[in-house]
N, C-alpha and C positions, 0 to 999 in steps of 0.2 A: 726651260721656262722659268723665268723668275717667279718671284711671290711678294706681298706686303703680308708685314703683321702689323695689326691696330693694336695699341696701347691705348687704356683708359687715359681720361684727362688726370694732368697731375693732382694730386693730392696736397692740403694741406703743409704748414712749415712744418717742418719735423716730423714727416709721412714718409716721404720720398727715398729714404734709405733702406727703411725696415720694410718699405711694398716693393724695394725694387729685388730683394732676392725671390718674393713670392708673386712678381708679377704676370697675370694672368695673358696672352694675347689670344688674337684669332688670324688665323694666317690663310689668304686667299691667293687663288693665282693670277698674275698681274703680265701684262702686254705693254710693254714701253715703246711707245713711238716719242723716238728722240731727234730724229729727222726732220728737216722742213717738211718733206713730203708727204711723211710718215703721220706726223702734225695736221698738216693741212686735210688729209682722209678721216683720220680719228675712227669714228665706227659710222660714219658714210658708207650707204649702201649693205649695210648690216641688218640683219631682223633680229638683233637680241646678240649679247654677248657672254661668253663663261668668262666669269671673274670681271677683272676691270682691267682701263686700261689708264698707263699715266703718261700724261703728255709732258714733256720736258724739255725744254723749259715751256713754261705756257702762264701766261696770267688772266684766259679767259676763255671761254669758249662760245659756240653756235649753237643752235640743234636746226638752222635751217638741211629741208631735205634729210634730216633723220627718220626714219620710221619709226621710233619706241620714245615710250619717256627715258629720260636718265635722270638718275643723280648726280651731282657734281661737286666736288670737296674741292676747296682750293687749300694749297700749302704753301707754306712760310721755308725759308732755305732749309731748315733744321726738320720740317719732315712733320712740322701742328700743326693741325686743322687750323686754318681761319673758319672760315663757315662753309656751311653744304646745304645744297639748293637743289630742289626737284625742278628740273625743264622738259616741259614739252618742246614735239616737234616744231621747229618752225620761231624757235624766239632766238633771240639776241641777249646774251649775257654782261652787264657791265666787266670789266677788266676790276681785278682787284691789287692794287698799287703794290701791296707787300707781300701779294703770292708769287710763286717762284714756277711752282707746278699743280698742275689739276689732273684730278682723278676722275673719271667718268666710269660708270655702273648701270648696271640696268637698275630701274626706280623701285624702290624698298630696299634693296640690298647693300646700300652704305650703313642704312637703320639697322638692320640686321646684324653686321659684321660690328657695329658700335662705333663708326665713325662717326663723331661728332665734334663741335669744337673744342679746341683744348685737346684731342687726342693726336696720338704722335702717330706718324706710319714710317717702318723702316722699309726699307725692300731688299731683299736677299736673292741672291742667285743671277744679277747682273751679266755675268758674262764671264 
């Protein structure tokens, strides 16, 4: 099972060296649908998920025929938040031109974990 760890947003000029050896993260368990297929289901047909899941590539998402609300982070090739949005079932997300990949969560739980914009996610455990 892979994982992300969230990284606060960067810091200030001349922060970024001295916080990166005491940098703090939070590391969750993550489900990569990297497949067309795997994509196209996302958490379709799901009542709630443990951890999240990142779609990849993907620069948008659905929640038609969702059951739950989600939150949804979009990311930049380098793995930083552009922004993250709460959806309900049943809407349509604009596509965001310089996302790369989106993360999907059950709703509170990007807040929770400190995903916000500006914050980096790496993912470990790939494969």
């Amino acid at each position: 099972m892979a994982t992300m760890r969230v990284f606060g947003p960067p810091l200030g000029p001349g922060q970024e060296i001295a916080a990166a050896a005491t940098e703090a993260f939070t590391e969750v368990p993550l489900e990569i649908a990297d497949s067309a297929r795997a994509r196209r289901r996302g958490l379709l047909g799901r009542t709630g998920v443990t951890g999240a899941l990142l779609l990849t590539p993907a620069r948008g998402v659905h929640t038609v025929r969702m059951r739950f609300v989600v939150d949804v982070a979009y990311l930049d090739r380098e793995g930083r938040v552009l922004s993250v949005r709460t959806m309900r079932p049943g809407r349509i997300g604009l596509p965001r031109p310089r996302a790369r990949h989106v993360i999907e969560a059950a709703a509170g739980s990007l807040t929770e974990w400190g995903v916000r914009r500006g914050a980096r996610i790496a993912v470990h455990g790939t494969g």
